[in-house]
Each structure stands twice: as C-alpha cells, then as structure tokens.
PDB file as gemmi writes it, atoms N, CA and C in Angstrom:
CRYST1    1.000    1.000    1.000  90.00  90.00  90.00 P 1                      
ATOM      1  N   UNK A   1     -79.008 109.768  14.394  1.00  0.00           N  
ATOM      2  CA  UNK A   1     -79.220 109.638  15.824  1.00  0.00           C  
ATOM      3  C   UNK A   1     -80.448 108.764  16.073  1.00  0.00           C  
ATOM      4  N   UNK A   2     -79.994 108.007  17.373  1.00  0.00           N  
ATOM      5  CA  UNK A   2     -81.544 107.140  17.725  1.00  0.00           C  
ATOM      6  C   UNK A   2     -83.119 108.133  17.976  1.00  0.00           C  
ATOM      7  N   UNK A   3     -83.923 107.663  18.106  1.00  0.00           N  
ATOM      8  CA  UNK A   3     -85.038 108.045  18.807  1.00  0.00           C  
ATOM      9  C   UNK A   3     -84.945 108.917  20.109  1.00  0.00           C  
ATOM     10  N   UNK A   4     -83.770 107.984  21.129  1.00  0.00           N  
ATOM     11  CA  UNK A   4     -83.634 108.608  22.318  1.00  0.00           C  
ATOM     12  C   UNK A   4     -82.624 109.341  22.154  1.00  0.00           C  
ATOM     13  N   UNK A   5     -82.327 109.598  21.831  1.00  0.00           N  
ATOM     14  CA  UNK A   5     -80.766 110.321  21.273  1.00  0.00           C  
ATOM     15  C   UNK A   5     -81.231 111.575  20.866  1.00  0.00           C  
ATOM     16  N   UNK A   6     -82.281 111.735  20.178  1.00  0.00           N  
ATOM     17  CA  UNK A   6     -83.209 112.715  19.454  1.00  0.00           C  
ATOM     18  C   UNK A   6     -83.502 113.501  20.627  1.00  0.00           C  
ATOM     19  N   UNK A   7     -84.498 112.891  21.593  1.00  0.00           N  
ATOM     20  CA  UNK A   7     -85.237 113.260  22.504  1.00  0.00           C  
ATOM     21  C   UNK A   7     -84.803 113.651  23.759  1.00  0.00           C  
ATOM     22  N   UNK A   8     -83.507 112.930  24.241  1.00  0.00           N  
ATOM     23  CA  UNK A   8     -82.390 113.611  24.902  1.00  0.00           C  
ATOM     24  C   UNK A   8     -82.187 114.626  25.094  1.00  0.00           C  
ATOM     25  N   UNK A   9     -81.782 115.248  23.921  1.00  0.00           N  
ATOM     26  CA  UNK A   9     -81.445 116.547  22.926  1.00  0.00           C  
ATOM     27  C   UNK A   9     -82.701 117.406  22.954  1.00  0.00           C  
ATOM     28  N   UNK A  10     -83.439 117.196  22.949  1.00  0.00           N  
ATOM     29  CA  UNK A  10     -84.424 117.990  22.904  1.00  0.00           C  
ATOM     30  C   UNK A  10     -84.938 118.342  24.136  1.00  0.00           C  
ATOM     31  N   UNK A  11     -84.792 117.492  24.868  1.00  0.00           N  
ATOM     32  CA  UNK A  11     -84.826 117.514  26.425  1.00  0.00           C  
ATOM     33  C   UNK A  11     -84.133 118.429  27.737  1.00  0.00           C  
ATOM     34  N   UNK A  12     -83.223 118.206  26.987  1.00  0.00           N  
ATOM     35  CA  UNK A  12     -82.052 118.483  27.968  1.00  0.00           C  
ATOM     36  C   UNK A  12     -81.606 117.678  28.721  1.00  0.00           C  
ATOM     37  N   UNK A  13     -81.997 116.120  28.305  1.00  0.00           N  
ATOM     38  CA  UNK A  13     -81.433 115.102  29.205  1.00  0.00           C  
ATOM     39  C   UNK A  13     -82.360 115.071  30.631  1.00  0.00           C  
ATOM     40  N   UNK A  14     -83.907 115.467  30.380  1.00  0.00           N  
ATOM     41  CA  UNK A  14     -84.197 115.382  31.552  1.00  0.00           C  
ATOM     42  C   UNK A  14     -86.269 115.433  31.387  1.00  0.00           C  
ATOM     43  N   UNK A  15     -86.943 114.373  32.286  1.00  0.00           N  
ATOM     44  CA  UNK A  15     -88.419 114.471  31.889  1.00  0.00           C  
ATOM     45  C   UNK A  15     -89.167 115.730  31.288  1.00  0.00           C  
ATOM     46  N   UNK A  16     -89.530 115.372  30.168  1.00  0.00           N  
ATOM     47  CA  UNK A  16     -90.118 116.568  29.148  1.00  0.00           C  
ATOM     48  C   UNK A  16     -91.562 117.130  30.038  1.00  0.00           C  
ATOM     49  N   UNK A  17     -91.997 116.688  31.482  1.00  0.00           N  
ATOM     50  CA  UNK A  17     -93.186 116.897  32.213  1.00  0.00           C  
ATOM     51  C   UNK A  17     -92.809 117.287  33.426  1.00  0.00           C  
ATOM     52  N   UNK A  18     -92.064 116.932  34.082  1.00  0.00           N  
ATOM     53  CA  UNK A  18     -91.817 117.491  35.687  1.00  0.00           C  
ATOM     54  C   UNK A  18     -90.040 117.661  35.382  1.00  0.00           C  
ATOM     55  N   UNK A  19     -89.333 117.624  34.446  1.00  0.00           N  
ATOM     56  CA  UNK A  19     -87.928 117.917  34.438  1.00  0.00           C  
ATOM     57  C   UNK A  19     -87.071 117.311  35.177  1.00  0.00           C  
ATOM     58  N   UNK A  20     -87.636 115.938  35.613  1.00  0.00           N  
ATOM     59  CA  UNK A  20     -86.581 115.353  35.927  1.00  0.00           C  
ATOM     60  C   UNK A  20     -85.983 114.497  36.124  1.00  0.00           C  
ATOM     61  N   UNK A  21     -84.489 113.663  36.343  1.00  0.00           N  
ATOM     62  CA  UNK A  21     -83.336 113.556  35.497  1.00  0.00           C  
ATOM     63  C   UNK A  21     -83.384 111.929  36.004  1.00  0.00           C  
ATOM     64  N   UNK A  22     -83.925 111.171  36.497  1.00  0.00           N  
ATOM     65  CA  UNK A  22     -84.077 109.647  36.927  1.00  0.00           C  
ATOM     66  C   UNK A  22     -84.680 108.570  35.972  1.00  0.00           C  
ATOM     67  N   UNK A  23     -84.454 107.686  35.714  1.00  0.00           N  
ATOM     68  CA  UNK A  23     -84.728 106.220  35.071  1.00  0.00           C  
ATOM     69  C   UNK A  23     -85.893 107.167  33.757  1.00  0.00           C  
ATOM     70  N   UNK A  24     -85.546 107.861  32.871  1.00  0.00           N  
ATOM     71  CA  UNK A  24     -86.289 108.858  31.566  1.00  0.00           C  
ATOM     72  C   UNK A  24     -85.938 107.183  30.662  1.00  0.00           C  
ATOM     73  N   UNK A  25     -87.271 107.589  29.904  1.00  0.00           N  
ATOM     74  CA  UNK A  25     -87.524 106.558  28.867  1.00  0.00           C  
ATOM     75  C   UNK A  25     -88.591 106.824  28.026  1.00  0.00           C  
ATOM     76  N   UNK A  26     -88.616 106.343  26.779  1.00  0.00           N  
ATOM     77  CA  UNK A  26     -89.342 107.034  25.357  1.00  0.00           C  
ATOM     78  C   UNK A  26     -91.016 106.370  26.011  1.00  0.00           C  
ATOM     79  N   UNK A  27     -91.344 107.790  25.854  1.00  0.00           N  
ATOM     80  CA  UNK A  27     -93.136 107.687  26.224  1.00  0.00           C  
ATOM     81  C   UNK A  27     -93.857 107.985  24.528  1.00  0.00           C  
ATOM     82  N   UNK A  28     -94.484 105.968  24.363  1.00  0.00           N  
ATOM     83  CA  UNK A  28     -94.875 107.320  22.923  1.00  0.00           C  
ATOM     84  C   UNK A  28     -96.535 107.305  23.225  1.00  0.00           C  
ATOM     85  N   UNK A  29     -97.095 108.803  22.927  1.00  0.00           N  
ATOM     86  CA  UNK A  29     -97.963 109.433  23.295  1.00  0.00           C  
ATOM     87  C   UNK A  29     -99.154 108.486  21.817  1.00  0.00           C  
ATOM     88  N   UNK A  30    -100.271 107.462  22.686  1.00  0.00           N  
ATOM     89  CA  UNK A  30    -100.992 106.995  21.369  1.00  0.00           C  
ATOM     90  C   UNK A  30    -102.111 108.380  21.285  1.00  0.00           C  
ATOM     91  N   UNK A  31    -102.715 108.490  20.900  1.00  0.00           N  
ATOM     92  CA  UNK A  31    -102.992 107.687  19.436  1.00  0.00           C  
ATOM     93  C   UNK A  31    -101.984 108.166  18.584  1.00  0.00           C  
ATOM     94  N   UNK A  32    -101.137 107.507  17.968  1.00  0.00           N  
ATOM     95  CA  UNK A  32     -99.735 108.154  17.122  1.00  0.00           C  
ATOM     96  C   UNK A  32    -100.405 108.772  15.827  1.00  0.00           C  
ATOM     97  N   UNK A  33    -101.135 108.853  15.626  1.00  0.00           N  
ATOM     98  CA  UNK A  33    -101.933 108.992  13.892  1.00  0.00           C  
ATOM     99  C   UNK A  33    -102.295 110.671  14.432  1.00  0.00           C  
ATOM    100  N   UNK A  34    -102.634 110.872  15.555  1.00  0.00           N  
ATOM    101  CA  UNK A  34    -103.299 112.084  15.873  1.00  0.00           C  
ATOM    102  C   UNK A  34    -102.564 113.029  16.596  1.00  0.00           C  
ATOM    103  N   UNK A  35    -101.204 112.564  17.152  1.00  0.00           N  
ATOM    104  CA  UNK A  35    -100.490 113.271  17.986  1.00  0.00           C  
ATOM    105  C   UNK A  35     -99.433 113.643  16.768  1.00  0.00           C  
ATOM    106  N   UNK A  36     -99.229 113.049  16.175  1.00  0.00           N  
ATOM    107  CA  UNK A  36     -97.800 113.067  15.277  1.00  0.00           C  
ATOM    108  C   UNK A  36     -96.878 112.158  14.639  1.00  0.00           C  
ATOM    109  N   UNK A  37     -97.899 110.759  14.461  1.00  0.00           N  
ATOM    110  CA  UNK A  37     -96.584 109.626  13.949  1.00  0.00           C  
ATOM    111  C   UNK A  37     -95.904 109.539  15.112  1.00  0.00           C  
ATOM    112  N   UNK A  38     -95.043 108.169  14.826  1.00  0.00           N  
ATOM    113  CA  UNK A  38     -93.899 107.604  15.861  1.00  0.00           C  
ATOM    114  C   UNK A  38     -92.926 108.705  15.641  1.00  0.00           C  
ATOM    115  N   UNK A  39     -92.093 108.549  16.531  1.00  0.00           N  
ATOM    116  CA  UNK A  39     -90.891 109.394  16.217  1.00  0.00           C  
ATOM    117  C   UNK A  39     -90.978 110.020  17.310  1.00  0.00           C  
ATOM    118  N   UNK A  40     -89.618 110.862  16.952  1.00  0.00           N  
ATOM    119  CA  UNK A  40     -89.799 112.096  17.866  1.00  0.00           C  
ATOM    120  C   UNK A  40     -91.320 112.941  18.221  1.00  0.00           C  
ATOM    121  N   UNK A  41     -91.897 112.956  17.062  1.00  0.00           N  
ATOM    122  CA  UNK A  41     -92.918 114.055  17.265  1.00  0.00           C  
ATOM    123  C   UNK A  41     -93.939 113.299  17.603  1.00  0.00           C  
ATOM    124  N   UNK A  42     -94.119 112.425  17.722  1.00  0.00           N  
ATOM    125  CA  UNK A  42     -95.193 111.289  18.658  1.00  0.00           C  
ATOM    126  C   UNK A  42     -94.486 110.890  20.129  1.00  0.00           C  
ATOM    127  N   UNK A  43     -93.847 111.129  20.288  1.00  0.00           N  
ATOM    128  CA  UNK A  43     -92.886 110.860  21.398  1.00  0.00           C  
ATOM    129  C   UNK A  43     -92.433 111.759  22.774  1.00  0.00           C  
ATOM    130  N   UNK A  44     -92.416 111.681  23.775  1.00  0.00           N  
ATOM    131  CA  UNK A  44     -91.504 112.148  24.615  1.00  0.00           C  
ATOM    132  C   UNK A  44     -90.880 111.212  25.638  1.00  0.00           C  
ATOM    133  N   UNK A  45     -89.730 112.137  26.088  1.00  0.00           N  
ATOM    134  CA  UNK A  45     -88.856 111.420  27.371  1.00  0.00           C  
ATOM    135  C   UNK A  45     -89.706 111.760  28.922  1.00  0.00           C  
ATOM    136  N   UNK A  46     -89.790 110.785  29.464  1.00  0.00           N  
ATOM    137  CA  UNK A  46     -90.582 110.683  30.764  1.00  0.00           C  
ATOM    138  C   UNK A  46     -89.840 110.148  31.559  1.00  0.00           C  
ATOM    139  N   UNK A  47     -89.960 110.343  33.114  1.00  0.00           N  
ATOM    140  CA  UNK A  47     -89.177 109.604  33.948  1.00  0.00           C  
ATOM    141  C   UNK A  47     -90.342 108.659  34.777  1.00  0.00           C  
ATOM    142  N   UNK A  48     -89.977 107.722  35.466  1.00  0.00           N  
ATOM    143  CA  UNK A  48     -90.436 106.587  35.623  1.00  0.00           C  
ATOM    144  C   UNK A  48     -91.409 107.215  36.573  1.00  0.00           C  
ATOM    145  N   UNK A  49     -91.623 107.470  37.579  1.00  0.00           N  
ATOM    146  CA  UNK A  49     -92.846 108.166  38.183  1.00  0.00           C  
ATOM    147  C   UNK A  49     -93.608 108.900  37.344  1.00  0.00           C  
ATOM    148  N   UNK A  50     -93.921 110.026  36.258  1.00  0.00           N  
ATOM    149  CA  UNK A  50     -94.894 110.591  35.584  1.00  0.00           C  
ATOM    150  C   UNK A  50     -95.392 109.037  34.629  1.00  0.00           C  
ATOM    151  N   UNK A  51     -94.423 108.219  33.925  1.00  0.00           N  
ATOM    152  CA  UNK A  51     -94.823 107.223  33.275  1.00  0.00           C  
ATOM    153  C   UNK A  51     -95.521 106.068  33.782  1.00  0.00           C  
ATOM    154  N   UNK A  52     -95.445 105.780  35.324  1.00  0.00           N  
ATOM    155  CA  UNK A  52     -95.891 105.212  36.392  1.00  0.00           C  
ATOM    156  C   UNK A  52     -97.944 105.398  36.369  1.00  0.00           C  
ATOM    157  N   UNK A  53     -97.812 107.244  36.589  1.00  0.00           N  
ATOM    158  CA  UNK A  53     -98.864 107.774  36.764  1.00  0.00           C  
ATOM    159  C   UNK A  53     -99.362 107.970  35.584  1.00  0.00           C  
ATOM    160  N   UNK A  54     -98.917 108.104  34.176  1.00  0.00           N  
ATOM    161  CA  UNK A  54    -100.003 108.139  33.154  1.00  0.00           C  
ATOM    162  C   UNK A  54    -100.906 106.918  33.022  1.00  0.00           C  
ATOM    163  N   UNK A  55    -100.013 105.633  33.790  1.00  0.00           N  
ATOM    164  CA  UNK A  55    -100.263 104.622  32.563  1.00  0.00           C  
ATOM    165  C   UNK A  55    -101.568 104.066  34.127  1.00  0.00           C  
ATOM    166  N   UNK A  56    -101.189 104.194  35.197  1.00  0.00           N  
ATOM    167  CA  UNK A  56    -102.200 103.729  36.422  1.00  0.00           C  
ATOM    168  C   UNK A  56    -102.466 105.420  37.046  1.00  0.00           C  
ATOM    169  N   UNK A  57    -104.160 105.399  36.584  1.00  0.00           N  
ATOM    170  CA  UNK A  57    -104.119 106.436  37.856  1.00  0.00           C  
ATOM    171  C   UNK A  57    -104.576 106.151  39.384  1.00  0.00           C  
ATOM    172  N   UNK A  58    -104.173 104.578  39.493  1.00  0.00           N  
ATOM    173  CA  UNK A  58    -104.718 104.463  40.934  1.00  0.00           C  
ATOM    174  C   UNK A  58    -103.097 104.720  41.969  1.00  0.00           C  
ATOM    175  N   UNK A  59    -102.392 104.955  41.441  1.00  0.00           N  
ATOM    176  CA  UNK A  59    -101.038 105.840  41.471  1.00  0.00           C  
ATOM    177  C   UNK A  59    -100.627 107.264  41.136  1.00  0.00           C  
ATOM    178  N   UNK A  60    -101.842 107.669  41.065  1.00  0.00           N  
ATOM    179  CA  UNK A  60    -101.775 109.471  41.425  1.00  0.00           C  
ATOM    180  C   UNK A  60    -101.700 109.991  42.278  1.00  0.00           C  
ATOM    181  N   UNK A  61    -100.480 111.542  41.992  1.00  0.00           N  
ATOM    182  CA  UNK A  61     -99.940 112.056  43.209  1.00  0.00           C  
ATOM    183  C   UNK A  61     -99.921 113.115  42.757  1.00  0.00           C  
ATOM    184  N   UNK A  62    -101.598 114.032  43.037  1.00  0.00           N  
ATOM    185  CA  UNK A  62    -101.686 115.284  42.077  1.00  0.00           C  
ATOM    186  C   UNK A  62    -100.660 116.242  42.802  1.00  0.00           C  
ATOM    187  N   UNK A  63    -100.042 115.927  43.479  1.00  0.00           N  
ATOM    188  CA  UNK A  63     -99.052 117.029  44.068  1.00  0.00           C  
ATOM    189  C   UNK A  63     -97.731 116.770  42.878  1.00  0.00           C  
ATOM    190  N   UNK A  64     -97.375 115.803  42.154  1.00  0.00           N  
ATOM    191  CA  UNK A  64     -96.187 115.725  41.495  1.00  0.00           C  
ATOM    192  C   UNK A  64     -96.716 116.139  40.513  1.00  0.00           C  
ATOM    193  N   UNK A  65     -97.878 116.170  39.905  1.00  0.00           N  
ATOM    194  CA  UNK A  65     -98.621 116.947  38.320  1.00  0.00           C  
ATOM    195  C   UNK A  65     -98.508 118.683  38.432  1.00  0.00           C  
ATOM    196  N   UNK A  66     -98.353 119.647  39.747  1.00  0.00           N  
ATOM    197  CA  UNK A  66     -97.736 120.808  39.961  1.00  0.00           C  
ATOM    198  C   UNK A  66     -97.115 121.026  38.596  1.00  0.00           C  
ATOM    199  N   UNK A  67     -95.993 120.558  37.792  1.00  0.00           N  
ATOM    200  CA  UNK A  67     -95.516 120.735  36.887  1.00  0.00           C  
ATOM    201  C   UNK A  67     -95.884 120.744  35.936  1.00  0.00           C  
ATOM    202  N   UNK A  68     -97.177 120.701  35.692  1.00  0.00           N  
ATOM    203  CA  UNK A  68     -97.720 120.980  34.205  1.00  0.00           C  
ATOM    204  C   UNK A  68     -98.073 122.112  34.421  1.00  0.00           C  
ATOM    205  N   UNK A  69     -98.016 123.058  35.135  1.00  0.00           N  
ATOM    206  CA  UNK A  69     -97.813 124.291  35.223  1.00  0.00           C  
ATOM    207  C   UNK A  69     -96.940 125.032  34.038  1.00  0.00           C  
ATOM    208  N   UNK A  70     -95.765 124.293  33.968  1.00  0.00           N  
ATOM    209  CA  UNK A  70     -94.420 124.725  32.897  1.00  0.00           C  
ATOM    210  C   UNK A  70     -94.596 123.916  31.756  1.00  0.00           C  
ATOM    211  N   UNK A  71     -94.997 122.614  31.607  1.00  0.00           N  
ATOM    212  CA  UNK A  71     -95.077 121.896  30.889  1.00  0.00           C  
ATOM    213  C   UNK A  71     -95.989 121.578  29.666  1.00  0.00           C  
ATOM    214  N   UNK A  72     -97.146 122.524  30.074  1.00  0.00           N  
ATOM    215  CA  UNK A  72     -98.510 122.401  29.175  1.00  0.00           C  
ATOM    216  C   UNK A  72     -98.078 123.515  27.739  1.00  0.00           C  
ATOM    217  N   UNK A  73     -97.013 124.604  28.188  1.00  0.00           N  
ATOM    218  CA  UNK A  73     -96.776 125.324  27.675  1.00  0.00           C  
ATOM    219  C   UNK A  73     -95.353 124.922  26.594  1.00  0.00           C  
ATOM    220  N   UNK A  74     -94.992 123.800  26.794  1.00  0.00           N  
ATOM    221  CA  UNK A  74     -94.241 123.019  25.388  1.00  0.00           C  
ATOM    222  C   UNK A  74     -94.718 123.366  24.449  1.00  0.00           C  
ATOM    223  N   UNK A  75     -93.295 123.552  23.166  1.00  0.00           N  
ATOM    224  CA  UNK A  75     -93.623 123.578  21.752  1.00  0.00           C  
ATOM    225  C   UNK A  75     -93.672 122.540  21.155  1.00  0.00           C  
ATOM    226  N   UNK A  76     -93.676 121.433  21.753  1.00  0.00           N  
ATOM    227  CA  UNK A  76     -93.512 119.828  21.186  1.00  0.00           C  
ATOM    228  C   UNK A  76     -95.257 119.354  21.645  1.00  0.00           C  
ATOM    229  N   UNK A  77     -95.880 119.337  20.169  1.00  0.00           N  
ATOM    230  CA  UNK A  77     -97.120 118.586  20.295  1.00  0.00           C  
ATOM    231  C   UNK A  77     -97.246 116.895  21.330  1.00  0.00           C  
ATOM    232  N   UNK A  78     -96.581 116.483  21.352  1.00  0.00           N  
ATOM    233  CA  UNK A  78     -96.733 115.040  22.394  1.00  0.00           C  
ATOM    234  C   UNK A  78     -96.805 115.569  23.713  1.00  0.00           C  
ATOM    235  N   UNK A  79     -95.456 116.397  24.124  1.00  0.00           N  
ATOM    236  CA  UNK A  79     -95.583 116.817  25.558  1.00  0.00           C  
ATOM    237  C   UNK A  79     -96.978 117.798  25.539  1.00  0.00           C  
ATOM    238  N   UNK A  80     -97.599 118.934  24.648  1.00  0.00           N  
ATOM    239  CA  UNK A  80     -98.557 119.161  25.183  1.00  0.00           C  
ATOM    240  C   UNK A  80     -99.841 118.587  24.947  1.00  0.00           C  
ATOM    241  N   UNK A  81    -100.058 117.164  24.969  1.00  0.00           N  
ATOM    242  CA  UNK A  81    -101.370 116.742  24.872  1.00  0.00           C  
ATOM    243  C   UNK A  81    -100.875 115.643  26.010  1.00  0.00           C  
ATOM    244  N   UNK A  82     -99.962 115.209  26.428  1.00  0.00           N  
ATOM    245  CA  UNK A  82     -99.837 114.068  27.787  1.00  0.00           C  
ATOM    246  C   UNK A  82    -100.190 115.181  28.610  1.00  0.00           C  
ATOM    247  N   UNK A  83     -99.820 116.651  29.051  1.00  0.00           N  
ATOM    248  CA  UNK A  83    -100.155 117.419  30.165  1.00  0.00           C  
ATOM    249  C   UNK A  83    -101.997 117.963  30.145  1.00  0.00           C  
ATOM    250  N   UNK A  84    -102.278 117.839  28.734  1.00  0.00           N  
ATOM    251  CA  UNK A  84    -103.706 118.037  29.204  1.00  0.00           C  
ATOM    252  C   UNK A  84    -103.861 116.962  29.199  1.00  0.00           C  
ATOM    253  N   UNK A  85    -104.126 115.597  29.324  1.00  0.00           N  
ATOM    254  CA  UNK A  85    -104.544 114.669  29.360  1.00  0.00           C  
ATOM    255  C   UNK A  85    -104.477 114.096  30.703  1.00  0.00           C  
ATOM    256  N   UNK A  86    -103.511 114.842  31.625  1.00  0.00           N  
ATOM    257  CA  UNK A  86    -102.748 114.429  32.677  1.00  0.00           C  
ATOM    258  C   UNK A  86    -103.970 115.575  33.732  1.00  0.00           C  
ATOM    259  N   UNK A  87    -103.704 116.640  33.021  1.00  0.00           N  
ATOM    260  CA  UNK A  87    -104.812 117.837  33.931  1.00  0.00           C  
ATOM    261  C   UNK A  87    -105.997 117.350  33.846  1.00  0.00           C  
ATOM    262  N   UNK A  88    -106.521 116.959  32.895  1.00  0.00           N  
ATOM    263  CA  UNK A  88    -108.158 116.640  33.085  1.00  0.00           C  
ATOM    264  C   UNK A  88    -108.563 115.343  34.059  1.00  0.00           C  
ATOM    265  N   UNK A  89    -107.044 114.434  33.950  1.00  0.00           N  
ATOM    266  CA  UNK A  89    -107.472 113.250  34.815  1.00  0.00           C  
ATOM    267  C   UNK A  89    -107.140 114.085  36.563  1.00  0.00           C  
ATOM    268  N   UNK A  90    -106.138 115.115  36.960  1.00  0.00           N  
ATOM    269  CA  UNK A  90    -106.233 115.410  37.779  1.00  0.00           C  
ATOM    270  C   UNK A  90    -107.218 116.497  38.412  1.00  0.00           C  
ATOM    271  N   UNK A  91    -107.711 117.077  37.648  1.00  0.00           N  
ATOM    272  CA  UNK A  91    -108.755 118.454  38.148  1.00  0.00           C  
ATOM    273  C   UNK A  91    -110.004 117.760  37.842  1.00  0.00           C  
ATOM    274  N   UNK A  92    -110.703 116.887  36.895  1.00  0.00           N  
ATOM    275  CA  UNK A  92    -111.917 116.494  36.516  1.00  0.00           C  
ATOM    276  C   UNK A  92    -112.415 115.062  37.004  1.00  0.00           C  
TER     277      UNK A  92                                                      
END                                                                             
C-alpha cells in the first residue's frame, strides 16, 4: 500500500486533527529524525484548512484548533506532537 493508502486506513478516511473529510493530504510532521522517520509514523493526513494553519499562523482560527481537545490524545506519535505544537502556538 502507498503512504496515503496507509494513512487513509488509519484515519478513517478523514483529518487525523479536526476529523475532517475535505481536500486531506500527507502532512509530514519535520523534524522526521525526531518524530519518527518518513512514513507513516512521521506522517499524518490533514485537511487543507488545519494544513493551511500549521504552515501560516497569520491564518489562525483558534476556534477550529477546539479539536485538539480529541486529538492530542492520539496513539500515533506525528498526530500527537502537530496538536501540541498547534496548542502552544494557540494558548502561548
């Protein structure tokens, strides 16, 4: 299976951060050496607004980060270091 194919699947076919199901595409979480290698386990599926807001935060909409509420609590090391990384840029 591909990368996204992987992550799909692991997903549920839907953003591994706010859950949901629009223009999702492979987010890979750097530093890859420290999160987990490329791959899946350096990796998650994001949808184009959370990937929007990691990458500019002059495009933050701490009302759509609400979801790291559910999300911080992933068993997949990538998704939980984009949600603290995501909380500290929104609370700090």
């Amino acid at each position: 299976m591909s990368l996204q194919q992987d992550l799909e699947s692991r997903s549920g076919n839907q953003c591994e951060l706010c859950t949901g199901t629009d223009n999702l595409s492979i987010y890979e979480v750097k530093p890859t050496s420290t999160v987990g290698g490329s791959g899946v386990d350096g990796s998650l599926l994001a949808c184009e607004t959370c990937t929007r807001q990691i990458e500019n935060a002059d495009e933050m909409d701490a009302n759509h980060w609400r979801c790291l509420n559910d999300s911080m609590w992933s068993e997949y090391r990538a998704v939980k270091v984009v949600a603290w990384r995501m909380l500290t840029k929104v609370y700090f």
